[in-house]
Residue frames relative to the residue before (quaternion, step in Angstrom):
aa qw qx qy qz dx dy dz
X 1.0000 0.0000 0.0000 0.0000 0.00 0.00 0.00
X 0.4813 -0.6820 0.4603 0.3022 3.62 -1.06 1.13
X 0.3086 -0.7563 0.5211 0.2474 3.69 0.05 1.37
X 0.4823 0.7315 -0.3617 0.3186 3.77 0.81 -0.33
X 0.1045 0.9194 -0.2929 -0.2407 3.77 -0.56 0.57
X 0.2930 0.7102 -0.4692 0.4355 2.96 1.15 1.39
X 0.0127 -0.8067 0.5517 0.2115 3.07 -1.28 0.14
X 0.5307 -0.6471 0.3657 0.4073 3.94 -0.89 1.48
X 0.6113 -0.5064 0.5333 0.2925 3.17 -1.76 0.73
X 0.3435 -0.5524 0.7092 0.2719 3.80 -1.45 0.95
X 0.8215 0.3722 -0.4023 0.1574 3.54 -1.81 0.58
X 0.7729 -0.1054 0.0793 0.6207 3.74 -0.58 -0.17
X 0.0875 0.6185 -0.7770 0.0779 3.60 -1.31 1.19
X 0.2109 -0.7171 0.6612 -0.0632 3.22 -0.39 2.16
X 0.1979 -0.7661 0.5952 0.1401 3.15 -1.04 1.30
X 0.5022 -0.7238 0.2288 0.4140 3.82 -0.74 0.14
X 0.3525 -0.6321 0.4705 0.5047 3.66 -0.62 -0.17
X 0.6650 -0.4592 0.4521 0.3776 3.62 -1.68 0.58
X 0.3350 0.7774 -0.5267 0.0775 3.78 -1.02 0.36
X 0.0612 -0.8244 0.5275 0.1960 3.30 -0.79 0.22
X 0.1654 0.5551 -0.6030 0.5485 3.18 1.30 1.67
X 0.0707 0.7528 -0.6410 -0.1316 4.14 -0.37 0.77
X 0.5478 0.5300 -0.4921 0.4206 3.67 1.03 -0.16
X 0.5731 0.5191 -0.4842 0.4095 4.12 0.92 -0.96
X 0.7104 0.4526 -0.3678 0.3939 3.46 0.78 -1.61
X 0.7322 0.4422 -0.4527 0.2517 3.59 0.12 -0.07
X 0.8065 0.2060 -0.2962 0.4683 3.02 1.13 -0.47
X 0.3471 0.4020 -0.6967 0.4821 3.57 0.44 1.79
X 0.7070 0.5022 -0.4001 0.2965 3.75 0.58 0.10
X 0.4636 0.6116 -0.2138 0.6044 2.92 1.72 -0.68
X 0.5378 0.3638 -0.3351 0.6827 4.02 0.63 -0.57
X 0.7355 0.3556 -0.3938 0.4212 3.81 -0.68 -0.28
X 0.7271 0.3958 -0.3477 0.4402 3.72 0.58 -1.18
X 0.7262 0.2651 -0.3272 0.5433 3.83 0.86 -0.27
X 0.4295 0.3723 -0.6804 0.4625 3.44 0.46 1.49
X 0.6588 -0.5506 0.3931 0.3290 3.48 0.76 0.00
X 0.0200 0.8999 -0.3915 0.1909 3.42 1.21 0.64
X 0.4156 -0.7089 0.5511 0.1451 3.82 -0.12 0.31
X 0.8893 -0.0049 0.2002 0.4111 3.36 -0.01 -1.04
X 0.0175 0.7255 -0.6800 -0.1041 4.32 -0.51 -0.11
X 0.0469 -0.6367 0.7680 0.0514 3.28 -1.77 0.64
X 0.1394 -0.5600 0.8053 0.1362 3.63 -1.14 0.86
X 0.1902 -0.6345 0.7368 -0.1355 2.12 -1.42 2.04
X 0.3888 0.8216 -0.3920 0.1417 4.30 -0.36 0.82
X 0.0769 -0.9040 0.4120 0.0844 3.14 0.53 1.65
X 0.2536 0.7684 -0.4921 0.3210 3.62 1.03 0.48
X 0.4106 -0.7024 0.5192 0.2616 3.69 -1.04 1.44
X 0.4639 0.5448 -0.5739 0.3982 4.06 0.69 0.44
X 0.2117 -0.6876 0.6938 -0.0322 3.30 -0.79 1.24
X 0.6923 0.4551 -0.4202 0.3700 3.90 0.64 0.09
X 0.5277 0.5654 -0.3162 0.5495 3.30 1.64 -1.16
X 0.7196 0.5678 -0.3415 0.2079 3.59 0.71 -1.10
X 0.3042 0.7415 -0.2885 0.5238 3.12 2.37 -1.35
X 0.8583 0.2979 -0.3348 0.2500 3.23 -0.93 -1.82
X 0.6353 0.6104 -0.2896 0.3741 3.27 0.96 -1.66
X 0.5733 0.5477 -0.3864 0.4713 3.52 0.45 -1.36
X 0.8940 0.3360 -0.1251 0.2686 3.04 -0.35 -1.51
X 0.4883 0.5103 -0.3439 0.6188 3.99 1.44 -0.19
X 0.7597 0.1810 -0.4154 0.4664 3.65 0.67 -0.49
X 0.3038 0.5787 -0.5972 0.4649 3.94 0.39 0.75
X 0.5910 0.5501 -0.2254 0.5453 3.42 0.35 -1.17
X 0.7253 0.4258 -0.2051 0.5007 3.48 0.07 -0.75
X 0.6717 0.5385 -0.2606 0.4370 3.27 -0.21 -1.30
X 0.6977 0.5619 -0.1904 0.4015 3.42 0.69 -1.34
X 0.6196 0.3723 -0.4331 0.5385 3.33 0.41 -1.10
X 0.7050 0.5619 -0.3083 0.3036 3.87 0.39 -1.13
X 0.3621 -0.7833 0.3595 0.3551 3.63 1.34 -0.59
X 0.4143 0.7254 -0.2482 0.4905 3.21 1.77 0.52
X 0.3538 -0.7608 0.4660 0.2809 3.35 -0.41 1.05
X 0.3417 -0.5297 0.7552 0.1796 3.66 -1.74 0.08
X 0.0196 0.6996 -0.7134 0.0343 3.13 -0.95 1.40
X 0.2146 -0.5887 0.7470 0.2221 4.58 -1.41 0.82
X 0.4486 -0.4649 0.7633 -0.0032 2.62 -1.89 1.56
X 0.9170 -0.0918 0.0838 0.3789 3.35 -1.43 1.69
X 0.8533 0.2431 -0.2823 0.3647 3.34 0.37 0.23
X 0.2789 -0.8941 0.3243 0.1329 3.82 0.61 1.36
X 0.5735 0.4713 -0.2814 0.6081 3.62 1.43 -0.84
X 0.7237 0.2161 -0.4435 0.4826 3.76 0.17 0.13
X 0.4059 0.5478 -0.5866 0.4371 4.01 0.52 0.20
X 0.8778 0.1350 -0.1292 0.4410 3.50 0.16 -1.40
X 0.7556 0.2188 -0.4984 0.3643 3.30 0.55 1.79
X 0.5766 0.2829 -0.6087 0.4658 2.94 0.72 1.76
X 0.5430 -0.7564 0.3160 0.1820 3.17 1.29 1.07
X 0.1399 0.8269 -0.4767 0.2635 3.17 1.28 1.60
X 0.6630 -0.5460 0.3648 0.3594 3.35 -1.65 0.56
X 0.8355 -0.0750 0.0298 0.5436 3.70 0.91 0.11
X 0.3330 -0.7371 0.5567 0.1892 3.45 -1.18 -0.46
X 0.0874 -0.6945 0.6921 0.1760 4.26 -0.75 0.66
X 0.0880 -0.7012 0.7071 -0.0237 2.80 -1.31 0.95
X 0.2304 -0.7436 0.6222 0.0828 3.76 -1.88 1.53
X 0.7559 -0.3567 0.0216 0.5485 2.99 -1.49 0.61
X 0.7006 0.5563 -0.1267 0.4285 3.69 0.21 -1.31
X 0.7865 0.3309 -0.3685 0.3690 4.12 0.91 0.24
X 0.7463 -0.4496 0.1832 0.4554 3.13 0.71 1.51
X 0.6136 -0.6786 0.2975 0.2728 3.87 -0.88 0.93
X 0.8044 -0.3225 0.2931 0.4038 3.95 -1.18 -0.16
X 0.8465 0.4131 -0.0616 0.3300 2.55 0.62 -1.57
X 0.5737 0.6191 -0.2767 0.4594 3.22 1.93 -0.23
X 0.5946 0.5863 -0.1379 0.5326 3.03 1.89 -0.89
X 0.6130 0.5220 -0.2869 0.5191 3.53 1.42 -0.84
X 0.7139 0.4961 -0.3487 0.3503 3.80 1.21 -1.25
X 0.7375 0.4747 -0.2071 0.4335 3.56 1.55 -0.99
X 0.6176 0.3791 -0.4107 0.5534 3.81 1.18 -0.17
X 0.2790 -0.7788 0.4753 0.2994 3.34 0.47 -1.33
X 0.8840 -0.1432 0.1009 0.4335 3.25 -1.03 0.11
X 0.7321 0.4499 0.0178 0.5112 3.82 0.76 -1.75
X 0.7367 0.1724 -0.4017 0.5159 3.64 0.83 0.54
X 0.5975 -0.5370 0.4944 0.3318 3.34 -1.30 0.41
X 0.0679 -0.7718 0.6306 0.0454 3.54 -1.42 1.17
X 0.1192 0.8353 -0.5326 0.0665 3.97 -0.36 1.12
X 0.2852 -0.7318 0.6173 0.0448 3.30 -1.28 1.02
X 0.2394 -0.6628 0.6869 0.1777 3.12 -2.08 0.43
X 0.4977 -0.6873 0.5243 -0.0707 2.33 -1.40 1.89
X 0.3292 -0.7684 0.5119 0.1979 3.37 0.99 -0.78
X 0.6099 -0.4743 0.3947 0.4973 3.49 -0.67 -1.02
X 0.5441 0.4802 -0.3690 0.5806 3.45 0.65 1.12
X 0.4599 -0.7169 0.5199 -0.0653 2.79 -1.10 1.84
X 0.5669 0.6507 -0.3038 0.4038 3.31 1.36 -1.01
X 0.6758 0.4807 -0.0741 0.5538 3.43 1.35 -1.28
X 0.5642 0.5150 -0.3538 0.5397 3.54 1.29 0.38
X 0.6594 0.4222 -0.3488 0.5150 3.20 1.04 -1.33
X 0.6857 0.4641 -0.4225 0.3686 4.17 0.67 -1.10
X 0.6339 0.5390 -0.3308 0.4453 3.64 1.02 -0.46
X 0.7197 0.4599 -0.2571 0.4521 3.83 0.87 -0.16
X 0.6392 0.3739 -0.2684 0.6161 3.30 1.63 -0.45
X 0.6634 0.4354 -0.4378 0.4226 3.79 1.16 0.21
X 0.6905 -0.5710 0.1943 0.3992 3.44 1.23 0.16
X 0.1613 0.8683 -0.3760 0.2803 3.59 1.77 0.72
X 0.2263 -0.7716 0.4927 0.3327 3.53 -0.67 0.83
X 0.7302 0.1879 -0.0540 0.6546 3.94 1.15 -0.70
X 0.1733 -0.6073 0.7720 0.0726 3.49 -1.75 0.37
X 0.3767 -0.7628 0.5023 -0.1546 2.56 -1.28 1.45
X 0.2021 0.8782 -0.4335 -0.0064 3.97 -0.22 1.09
X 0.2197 0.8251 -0.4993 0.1472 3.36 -1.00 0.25
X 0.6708 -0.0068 -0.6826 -0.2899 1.59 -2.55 -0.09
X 0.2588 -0.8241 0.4700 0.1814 3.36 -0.57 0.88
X 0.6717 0.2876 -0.2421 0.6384 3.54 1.01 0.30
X 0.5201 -0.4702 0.5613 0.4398 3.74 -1.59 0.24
X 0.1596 -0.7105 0.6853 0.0040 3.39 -1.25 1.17
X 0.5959 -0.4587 0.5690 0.3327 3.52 -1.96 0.76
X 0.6127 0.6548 -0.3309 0.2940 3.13 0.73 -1.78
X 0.7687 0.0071 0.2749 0.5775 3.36 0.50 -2.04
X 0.1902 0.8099 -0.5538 -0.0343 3.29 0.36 1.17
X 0.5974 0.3069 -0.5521 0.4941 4.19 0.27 0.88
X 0.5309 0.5953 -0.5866 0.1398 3.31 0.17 0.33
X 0.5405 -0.7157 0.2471 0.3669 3.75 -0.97 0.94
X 0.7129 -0.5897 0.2703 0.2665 3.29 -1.28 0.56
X 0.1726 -0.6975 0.6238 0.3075 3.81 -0.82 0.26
X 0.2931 -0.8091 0.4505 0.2375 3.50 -1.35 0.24
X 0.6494 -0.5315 0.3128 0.4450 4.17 -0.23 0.24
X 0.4572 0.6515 -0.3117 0.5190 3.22 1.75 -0.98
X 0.6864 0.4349 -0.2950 0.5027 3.84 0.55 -1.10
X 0.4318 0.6984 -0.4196 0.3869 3.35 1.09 -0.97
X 0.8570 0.3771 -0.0550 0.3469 3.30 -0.06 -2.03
X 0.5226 0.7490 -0.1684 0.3709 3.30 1.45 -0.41
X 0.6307 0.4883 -0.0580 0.6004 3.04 1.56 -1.78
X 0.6811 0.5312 -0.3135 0.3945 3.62 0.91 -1.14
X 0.6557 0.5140 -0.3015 0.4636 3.55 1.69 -0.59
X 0.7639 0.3425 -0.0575 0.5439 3.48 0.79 -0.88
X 0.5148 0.6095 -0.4229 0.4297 4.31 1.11 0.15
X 0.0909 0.7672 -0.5898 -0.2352 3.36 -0.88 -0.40
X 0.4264 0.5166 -0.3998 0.6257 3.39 1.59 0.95
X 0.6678 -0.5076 0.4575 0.2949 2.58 -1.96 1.05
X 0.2755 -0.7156 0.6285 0.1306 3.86 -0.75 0.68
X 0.0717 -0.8052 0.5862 -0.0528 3.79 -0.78 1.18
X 0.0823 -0.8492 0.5148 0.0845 3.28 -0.56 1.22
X 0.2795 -0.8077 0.5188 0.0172 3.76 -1.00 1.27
X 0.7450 0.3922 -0.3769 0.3862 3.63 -1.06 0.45
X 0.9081 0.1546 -0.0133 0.3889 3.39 -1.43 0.99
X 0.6868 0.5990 -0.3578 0.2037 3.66 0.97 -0.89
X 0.2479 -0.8454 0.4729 0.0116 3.42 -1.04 0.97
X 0.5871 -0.4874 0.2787 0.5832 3.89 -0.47 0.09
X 0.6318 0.5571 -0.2725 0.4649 3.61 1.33 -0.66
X 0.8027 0.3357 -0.2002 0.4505 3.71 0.59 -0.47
X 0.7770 0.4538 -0.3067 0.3103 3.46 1.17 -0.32
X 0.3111 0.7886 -0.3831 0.3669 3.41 1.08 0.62
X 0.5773 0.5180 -0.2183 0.5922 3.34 1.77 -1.19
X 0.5077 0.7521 -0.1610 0.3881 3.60 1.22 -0.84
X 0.7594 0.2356 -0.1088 0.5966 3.12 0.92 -1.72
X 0.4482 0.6999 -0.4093 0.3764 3.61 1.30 -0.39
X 0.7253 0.4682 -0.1026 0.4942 3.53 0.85 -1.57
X 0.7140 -0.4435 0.3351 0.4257 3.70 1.19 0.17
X 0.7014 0.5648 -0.3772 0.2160 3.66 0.30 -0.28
X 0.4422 -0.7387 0.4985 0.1014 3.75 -0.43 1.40
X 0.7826 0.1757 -0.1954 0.5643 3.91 0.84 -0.05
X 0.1216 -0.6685 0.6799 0.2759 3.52 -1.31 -0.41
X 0.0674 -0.7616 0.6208 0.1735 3.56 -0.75 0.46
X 0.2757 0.7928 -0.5328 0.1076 3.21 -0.69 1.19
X 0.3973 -0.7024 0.5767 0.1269 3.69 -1.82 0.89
X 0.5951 0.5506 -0.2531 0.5279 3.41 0.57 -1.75
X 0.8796 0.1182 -0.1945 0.4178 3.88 -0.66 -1.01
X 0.6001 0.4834 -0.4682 0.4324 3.59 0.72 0.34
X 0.8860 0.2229 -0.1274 0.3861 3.84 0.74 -0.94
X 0.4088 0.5330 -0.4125 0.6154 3.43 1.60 0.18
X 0.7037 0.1612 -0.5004 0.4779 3.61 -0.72 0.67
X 0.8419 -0.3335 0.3635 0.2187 2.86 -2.28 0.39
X 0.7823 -0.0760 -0.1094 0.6085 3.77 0.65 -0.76
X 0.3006 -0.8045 0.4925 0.1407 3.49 -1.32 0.74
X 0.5165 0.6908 -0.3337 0.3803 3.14 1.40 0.17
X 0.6447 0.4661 -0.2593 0.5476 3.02 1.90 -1.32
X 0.6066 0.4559 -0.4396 0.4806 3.88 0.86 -0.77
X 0.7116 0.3206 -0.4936 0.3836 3.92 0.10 -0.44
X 0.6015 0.5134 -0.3969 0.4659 3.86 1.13 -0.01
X 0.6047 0.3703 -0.3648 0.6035 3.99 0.78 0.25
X 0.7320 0.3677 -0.3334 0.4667 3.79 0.67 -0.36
X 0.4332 0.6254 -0.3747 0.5298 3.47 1.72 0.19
X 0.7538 0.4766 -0.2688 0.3637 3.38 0.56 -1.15
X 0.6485 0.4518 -0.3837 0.4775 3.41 1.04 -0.37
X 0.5920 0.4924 -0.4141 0.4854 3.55 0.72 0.77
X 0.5768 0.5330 -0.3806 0.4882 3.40 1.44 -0.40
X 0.7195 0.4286 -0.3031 0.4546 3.60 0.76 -1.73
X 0.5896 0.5224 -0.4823 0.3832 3.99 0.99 -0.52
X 0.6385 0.4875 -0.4007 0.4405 4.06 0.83 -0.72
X 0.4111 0.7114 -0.3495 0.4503 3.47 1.46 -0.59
X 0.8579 0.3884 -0.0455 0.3332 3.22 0.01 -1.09
């Protein structure tokens, strides 16, 4: 049982772009959270560990006023000192349960699974709040990384009891097939912060969550 008592928000989990503009990144994050954004992950694989501090920890701050958690990408000791809303963790950043002993109970702990289900089921029975798959599309981000397939999609949706979050490539045009196949989040960078206004793209990547409840 997921000793956690929270449970992760379904819709848009806008991850961040890399910068060491922290005043741009806030206010392209700010544009996303008043499109109505679900979720944020600072994502920053840069070896500046101060920039990483400030940034991390101004978008806590942020998030907050918005009612929107802050999840750190990969990097558990800076979640639990800028006292974010959780932590994602890949194959290679140490396990659930290590993450469960140092945040505790009250922040969200999610993992990538990749394209392996096996690693969904060990993440739900270690105490994960979401599983994470991908990349289901060719990504800027990670464009050789290998592919996940909708099949996996539908798989997880039988046998998860966690929100399921699909990642790579996904656009207003491809993710519909996405939510079809079971997936409760979208994690996306490319179609939320590459165009001109991000408020309006996280409102049109919103709507395909409205017309799917529709339906």
């Amino acid at each position: 049982m997921n000793p956690s008592t929270l449970e992760f928000p379904g819709g848009i989990y806008a991850i961040t772009p890399e910068t060491e503009d922290t005043g741009h990144l806030l206010t392209q994050i700010e544009a996303a959270l008043r499109g109505g954004v679900a979720a944020v992950q600072y994502r920053d694989k840069s070896g500046d560990i101060a920039r990483r501090h400030e940034q991390a920890s101004e978008l806590v701050a942020l998030c907050r006023r918005f009612k929107v958690p802050l999840i750190v990408n990969d990097d558990l000791r800076l979640a639990d000192l800028c006292d974010a809303d959780g932590v994602h963790l890949g194959r290679d950043d140490g396990t659930v349960r290590e993450a469960r002993i140092i945040l505790g109970k009250h922040k969200f702990v999610g993992a990538s699974c990749y394209q392996s289900l096996d690693l969904a089921l060990a993440a739900q029975a270690a105490g994960a709040d979401y599983v994470a798959f991908g990349s289901f599309f060719p990504s800027a981000t990670k464009p050789d990384t290998a592919r996940a397939s909708l099949d996996l999609l539908r798989q997880a949706a039988l046998q998860i009891h966690l929100p399921l979050v699909a990642i790579g490539g996904i656009t207003l045009t491809n993710a519909p097939a996405l939510l079809d196949a079971g997936a409760d989040c979208l994690a996306v960078l490319s179609a939320l912060f590459d165009g001109t206004d991000v408020t309006a793209q996280a409102q049109g990547l919103n709507q395909l969550f409205t017309t799917e409840s529709e339906q």
